[in-house]
MDTraj code that builds the backbone (N, CA, C; nanometers):
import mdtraj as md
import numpy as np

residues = "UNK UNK UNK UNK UNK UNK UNK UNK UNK UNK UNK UNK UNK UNK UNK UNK UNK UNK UNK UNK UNK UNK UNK UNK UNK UNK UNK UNK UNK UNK UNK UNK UNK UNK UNK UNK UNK UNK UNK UNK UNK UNK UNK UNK UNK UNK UNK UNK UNK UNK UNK UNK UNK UNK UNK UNK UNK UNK UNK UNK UNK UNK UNK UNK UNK UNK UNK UNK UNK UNK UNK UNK UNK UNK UNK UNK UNK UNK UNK UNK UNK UNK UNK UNK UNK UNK UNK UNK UNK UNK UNK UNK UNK UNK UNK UNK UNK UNK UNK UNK UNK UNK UNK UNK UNK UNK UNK UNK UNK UNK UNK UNK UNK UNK UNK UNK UNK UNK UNK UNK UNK UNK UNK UNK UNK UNK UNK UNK UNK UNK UNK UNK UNK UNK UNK UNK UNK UNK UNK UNK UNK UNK UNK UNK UNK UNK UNK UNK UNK UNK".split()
xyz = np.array([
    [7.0508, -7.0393, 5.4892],
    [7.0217, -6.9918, 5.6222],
    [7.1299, -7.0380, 5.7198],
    [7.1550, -7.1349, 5.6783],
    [7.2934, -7.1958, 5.8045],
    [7.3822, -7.1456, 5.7728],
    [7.4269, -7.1087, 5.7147],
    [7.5475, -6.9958, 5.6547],
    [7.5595, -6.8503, 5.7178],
    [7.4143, -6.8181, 5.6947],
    [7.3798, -6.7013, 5.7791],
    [7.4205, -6.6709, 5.8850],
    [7.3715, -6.8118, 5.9890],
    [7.3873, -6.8138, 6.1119],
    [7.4852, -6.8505, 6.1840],
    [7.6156, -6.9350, 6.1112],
    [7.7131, -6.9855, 6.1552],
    [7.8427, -6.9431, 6.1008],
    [7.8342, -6.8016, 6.0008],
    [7.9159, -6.7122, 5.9526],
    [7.9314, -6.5683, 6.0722],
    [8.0278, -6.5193, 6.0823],
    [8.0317, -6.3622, 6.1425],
    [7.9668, -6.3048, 5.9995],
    [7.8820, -6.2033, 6.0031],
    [7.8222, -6.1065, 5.9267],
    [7.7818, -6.0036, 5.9318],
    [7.8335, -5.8576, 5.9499],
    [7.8356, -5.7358, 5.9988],
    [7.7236, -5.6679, 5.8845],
    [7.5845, -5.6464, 5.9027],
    [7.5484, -5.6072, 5.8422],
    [7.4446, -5.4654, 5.8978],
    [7.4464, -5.3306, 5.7879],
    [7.4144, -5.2155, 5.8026],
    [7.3075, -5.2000, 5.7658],
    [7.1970, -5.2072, 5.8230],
    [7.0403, -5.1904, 5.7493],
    [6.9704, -5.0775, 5.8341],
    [7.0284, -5.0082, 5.8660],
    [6.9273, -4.8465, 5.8923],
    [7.0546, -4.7742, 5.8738],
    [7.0370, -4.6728, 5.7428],
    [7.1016, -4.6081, 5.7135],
    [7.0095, -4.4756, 5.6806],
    [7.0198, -4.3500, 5.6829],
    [6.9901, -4.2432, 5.6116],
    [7.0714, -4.1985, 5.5166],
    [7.0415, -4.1822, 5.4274],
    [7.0670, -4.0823, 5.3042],
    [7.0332, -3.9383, 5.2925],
    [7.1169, -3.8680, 5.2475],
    [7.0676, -3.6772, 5.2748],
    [6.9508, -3.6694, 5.2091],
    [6.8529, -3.7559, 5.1747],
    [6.7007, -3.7437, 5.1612],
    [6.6338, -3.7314, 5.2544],
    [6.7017, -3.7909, 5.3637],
    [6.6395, -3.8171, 5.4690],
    [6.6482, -3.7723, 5.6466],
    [6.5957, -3.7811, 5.7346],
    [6.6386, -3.7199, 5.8468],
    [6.7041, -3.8867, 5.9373],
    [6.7953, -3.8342, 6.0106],
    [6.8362, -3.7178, 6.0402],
    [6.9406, -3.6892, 5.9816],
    [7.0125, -3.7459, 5.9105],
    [7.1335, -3.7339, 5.7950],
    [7.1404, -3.6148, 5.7427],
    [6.9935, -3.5202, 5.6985],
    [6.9578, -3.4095, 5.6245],
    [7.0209, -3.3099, 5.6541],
    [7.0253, -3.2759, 5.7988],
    [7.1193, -3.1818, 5.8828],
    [7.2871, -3.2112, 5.8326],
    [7.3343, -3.3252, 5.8444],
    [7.4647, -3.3553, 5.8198],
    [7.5319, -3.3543, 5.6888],
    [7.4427, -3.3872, 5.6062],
    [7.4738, -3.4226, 5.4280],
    [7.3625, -3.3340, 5.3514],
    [7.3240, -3.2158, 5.3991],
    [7.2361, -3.1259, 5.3200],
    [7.3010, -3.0798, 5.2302],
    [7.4402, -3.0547, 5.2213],
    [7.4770, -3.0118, 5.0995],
    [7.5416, -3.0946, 4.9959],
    [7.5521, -3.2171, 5.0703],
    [7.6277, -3.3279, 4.9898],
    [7.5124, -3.4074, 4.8715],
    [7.5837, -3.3896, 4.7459],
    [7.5183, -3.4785, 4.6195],
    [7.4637, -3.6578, 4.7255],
    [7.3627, -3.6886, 4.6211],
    [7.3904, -3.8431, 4.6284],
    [7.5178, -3.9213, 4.6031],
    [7.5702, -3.8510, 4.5122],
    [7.6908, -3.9594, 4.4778],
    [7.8231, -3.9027, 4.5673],
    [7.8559, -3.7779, 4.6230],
    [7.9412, -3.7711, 4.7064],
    [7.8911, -3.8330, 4.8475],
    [7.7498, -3.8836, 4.8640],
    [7.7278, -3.9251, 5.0060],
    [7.7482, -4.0761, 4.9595],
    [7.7791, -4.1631, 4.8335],
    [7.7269, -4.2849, 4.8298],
    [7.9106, -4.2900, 4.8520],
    [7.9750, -4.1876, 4.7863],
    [8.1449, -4.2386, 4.7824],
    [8.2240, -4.2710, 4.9200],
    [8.1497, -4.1119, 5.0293],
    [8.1698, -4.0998, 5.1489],
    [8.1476, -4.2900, 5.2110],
    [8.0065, -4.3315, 5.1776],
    [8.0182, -4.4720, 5.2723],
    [8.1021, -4.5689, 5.2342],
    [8.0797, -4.5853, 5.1234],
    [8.2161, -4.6713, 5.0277],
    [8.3340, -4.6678, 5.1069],
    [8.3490, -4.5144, 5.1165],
    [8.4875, -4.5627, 5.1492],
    [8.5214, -4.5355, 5.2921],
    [8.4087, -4.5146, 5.4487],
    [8.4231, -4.5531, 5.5627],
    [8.3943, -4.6927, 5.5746],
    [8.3073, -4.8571, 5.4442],
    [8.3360, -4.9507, 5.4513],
    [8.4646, -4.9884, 5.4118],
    [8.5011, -4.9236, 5.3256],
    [8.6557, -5.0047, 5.2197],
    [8.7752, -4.9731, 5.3687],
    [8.7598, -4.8563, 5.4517],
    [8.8752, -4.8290, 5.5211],
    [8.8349, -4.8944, 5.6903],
    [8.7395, -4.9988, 5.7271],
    [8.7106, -5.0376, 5.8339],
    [8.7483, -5.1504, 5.8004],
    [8.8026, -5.1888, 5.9818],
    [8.8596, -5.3549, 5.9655],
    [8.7665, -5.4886, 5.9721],
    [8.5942, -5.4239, 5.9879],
    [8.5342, -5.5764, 5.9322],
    [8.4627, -5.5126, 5.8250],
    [8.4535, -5.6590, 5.7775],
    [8.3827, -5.6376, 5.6501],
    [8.2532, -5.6687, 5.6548],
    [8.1930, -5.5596, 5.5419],
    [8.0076, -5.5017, 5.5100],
    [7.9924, -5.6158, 5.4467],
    [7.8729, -5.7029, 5.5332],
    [7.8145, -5.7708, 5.4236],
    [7.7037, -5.7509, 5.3454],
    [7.5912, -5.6510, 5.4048],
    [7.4623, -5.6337, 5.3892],
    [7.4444, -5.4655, 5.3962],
    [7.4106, -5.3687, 5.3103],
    [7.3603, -5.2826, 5.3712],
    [7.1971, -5.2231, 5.3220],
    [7.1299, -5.1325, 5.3802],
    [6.9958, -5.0739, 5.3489],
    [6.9990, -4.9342, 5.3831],
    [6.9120, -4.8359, 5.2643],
    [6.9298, -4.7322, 5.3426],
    [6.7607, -4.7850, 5.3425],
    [6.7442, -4.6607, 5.4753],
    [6.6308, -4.6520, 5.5149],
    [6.5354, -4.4851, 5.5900],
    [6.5688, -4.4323, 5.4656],
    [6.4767, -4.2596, 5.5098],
    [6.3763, -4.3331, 5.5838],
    [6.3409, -4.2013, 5.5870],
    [6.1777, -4.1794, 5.6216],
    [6.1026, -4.1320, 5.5866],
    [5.9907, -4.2460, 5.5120],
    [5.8738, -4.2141, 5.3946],
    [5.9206, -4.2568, 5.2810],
    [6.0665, -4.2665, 5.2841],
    [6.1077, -4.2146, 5.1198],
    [6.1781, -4.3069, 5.0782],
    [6.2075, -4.3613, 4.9441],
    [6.3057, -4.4691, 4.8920],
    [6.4071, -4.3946, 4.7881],
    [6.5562, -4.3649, 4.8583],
    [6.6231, -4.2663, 4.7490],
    [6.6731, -4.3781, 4.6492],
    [6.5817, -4.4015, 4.5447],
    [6.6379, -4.4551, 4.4332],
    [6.7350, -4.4309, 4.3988],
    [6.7765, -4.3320, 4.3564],
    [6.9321, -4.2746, 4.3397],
    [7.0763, -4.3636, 4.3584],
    [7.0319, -4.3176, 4.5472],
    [7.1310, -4.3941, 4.6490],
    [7.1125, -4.5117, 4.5826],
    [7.0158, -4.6095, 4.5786],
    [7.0498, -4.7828, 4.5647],
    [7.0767, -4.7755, 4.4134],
    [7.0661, -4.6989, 4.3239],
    [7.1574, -4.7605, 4.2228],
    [7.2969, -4.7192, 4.1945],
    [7.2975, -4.6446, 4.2534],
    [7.4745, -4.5891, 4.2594],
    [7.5682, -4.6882, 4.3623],
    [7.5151, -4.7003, 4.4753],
    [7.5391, -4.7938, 4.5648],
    [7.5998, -4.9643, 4.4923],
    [7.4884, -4.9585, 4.4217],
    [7.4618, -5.1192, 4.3086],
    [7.5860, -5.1102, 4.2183],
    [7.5824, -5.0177, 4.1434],
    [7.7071, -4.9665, 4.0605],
    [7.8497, -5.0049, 4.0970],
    [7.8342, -4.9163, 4.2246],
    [7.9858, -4.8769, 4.2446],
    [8.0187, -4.9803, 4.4188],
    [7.9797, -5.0860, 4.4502],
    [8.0246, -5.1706, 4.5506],
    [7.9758, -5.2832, 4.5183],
    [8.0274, -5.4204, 4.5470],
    [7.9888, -5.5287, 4.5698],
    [7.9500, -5.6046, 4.6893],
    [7.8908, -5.5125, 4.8137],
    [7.8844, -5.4650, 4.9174],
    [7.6741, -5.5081, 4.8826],
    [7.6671, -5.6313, 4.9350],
    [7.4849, -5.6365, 4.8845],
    [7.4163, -5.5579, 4.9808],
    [7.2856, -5.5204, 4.8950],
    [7.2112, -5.4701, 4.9322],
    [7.0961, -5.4783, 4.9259],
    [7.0227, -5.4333, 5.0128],
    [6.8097, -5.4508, 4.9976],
    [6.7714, -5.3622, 4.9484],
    [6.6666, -5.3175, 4.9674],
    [6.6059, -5.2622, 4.9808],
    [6.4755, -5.1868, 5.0809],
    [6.4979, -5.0835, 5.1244],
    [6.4187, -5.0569, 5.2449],
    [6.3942, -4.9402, 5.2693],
    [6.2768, -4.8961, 5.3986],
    [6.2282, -4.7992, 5.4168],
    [6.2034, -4.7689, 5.5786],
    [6.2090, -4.6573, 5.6256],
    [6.1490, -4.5923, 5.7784],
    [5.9756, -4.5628, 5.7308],
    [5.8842, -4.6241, 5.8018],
    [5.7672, -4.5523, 5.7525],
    [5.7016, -4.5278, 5.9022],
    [5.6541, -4.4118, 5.9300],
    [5.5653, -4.3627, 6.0544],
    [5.4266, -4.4539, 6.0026],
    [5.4271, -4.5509, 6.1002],
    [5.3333, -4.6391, 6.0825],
    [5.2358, -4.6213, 6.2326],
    [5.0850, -4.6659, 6.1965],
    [5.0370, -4.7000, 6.3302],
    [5.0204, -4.8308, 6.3074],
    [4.9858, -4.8734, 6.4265],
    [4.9566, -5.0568, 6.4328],
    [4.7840, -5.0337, 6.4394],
    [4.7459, -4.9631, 6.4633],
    [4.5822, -5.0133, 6.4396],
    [4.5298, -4.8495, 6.4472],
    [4.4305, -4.8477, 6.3536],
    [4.3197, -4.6897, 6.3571],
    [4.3309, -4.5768, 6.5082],
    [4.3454, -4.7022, 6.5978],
    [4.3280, -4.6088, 6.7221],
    [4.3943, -4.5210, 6.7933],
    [4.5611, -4.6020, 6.7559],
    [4.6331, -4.5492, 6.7789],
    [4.6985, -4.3807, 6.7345],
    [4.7107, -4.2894, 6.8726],
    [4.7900, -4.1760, 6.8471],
    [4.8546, -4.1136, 6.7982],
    [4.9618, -4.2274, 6.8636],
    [5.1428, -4.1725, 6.8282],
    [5.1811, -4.3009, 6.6950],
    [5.2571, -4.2461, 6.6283],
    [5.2739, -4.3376, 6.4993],
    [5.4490, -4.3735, 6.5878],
    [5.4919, -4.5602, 6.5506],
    [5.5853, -4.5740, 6.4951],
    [5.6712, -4.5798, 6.4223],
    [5.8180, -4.5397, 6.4096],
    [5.8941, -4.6119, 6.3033],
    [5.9035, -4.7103, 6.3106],
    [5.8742, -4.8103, 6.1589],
    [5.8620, -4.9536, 6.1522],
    [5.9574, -4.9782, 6.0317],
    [6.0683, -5.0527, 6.0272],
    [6.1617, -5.0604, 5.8569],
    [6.0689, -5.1783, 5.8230],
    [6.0881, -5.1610, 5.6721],
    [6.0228, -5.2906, 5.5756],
    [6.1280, -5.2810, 5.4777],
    [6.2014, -5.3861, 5.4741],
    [6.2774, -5.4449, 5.3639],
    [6.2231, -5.5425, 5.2793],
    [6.2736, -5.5226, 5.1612],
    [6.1650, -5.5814, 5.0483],
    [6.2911, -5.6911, 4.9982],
    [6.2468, -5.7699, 4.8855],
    [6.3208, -5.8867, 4.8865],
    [6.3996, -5.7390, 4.7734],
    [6.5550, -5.8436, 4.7504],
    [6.6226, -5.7762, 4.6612],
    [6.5992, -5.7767, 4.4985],
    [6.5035, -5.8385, 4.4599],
    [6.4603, -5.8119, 4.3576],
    [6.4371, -5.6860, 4.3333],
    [6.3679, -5.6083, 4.4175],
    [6.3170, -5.4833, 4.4070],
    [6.4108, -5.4263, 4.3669],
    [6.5500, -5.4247, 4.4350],
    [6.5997, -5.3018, 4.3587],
    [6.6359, -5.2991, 4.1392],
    [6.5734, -5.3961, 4.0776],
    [6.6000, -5.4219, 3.9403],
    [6.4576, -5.3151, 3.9210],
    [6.4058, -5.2570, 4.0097],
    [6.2530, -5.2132, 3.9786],
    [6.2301, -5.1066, 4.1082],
    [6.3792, -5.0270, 4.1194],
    [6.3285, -4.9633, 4.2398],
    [6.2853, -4.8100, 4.2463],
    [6.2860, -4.7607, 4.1270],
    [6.1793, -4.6687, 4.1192],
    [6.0061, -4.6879, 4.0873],
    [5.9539, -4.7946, 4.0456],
    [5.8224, -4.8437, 4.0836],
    [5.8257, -4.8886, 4.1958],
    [5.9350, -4.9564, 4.2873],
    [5.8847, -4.9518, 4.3838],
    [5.8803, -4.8220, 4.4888],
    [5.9907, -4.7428, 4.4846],
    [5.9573, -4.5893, 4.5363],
    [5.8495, -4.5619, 4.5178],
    [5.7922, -4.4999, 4.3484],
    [5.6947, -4.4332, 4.3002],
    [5.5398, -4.5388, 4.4284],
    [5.5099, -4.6919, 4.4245],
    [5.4029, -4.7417, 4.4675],
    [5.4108, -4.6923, 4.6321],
    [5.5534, -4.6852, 4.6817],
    [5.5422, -4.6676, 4.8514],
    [5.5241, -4.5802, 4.8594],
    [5.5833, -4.4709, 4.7769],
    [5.5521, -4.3089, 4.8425],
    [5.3898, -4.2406, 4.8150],
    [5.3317, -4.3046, 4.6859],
    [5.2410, -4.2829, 4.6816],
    [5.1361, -4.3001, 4.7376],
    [5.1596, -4.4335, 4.8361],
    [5.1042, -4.5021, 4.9369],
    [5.1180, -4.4109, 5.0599],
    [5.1830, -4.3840, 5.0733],
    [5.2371, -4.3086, 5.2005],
    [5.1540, -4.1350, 5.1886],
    [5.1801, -4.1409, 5.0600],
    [5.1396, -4.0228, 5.0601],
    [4.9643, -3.9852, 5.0331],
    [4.8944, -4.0218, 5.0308],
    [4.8018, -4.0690, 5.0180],
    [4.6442, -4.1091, 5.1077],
    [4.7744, -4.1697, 5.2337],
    [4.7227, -4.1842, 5.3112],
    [4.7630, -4.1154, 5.4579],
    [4.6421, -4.0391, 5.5380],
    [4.6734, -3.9907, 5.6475],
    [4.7537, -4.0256, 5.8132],
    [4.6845, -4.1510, 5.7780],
    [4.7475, -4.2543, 5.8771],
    [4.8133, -4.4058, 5.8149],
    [4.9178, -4.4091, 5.8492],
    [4.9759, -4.5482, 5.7612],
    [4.9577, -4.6602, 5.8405],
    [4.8781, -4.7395, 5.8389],
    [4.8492, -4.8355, 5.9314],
    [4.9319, -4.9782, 5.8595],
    [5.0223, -5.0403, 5.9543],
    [5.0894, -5.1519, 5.9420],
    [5.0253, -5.2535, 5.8626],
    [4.9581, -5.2891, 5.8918],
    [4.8745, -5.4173, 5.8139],
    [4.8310, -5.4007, 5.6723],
    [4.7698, -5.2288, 5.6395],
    [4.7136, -5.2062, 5.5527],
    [4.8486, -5.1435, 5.4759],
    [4.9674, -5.1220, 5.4834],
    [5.0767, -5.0888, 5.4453],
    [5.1082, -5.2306, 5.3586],
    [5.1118, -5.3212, 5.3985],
    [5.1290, -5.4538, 5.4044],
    [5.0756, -5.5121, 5.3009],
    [4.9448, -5.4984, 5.3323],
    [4.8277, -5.5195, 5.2678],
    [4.8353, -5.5151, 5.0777],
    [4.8399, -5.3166, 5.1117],
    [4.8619, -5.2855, 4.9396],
    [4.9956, -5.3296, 4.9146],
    [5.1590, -5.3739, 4.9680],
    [5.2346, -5.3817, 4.8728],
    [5.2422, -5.5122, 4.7958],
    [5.1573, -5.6223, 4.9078],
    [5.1049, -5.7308, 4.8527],
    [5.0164, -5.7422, 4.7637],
    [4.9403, -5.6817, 4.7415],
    [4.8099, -5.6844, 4.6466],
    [4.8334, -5.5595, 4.5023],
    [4.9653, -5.5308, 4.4687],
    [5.0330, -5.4499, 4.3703],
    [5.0086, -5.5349, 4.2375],
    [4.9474, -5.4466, 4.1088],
    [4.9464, -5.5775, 4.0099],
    [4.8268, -5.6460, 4.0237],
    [4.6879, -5.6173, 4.1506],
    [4.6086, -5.7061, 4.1547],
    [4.6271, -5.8740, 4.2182],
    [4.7517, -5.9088, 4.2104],
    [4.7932, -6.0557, 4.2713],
    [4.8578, -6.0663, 4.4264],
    [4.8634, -6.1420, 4.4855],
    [4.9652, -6.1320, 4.6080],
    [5.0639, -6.1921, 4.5305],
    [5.1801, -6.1299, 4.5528],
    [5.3170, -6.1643, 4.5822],
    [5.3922, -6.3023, 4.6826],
    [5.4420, -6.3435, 4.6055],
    [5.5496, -6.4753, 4.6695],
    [5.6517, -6.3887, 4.8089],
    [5.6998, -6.4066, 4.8558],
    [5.8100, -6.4088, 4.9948],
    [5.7560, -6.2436, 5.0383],
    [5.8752, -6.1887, 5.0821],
    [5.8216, -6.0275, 5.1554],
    [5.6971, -6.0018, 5.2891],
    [5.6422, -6.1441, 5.2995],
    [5.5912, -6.1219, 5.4092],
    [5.4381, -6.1622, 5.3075],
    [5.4614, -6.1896, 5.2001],
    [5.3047, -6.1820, 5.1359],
    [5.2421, -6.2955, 5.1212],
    [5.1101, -6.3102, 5.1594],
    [5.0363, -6.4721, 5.1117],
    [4.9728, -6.4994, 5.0454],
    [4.9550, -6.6055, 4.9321],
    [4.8478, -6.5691, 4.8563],
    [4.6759, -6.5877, 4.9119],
])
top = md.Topology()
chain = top.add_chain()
for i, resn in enumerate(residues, 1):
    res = top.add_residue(resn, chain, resSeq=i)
    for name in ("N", "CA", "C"):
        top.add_atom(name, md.element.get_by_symbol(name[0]), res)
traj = md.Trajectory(xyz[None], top)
């Protein structure tokens, strides 16, 4: 953590992928892997250096993107998501809220896609807590770090 904080560290954690909006308009015709080369190489040709990046659709986890990404940079990365969340039943208007998951996930990031989207999808209203809730309680157990308690 002191490293963290007492290093310069330029890091990119809301990104879209042409899975996602608003990127979709811009990279609708572009593959995953011509959109993963495209960032590669607006990091490789900028004068600071990427330490961290995430993409982050909305709803959606382009598995794809993070293992090609994983592949082809040494450029770390999370894992993460845009989800139209509400904060409680009552609420109206939904937020975008990102949730980055520890980086383990990505050794497992199509179960974790397949559990969020299904989650997402599933449910009419995505309420924060209860978002929370199930990715902690996956497996029946709570989960160690990510925000989870046992």
């Amino acid at each position: 953590m002191d490293k963290i904080l007492r290093n310069t560290n330029i890091w990119d954690l809301h990104i879209h992928t042409p899975l996602g909006t608003p990127t979709k308009k811009n990279y609708e015709n572009a593959s995953t892997e011509e959109f993963i080369d495209t960032i590669i190489d607006i990091y490789n040709k900028s004068n600071n250096k990427i330490g961290m990046i995430s993409f982050t659709d909305h709803n959606k986890i382009n598995a794809d993107a993070y293992e090609l990404f994983k592949i082809k940079s040494d450029i770390a990365i999370i894992p993460g998501i845009e989800v139209d969340s509400y904060l409680s039943e009552k609420d109206k208007d939904s937020k975008h809220i990102i949730f980055y998951f520890d980086e383990e996930e990505l050794e497992n990031i199509r179960e974790l896609k397949t559990l969020v989207e299904d989650y997402i999808e599933s449910n009419e209203k995505v309420i924060f807590e209860d978002f929370i809730d199930a990715y902690c309680q996956r497996d029946g157990k709570p989960l160690d770090g990510a925000g989870c308690h046992p």
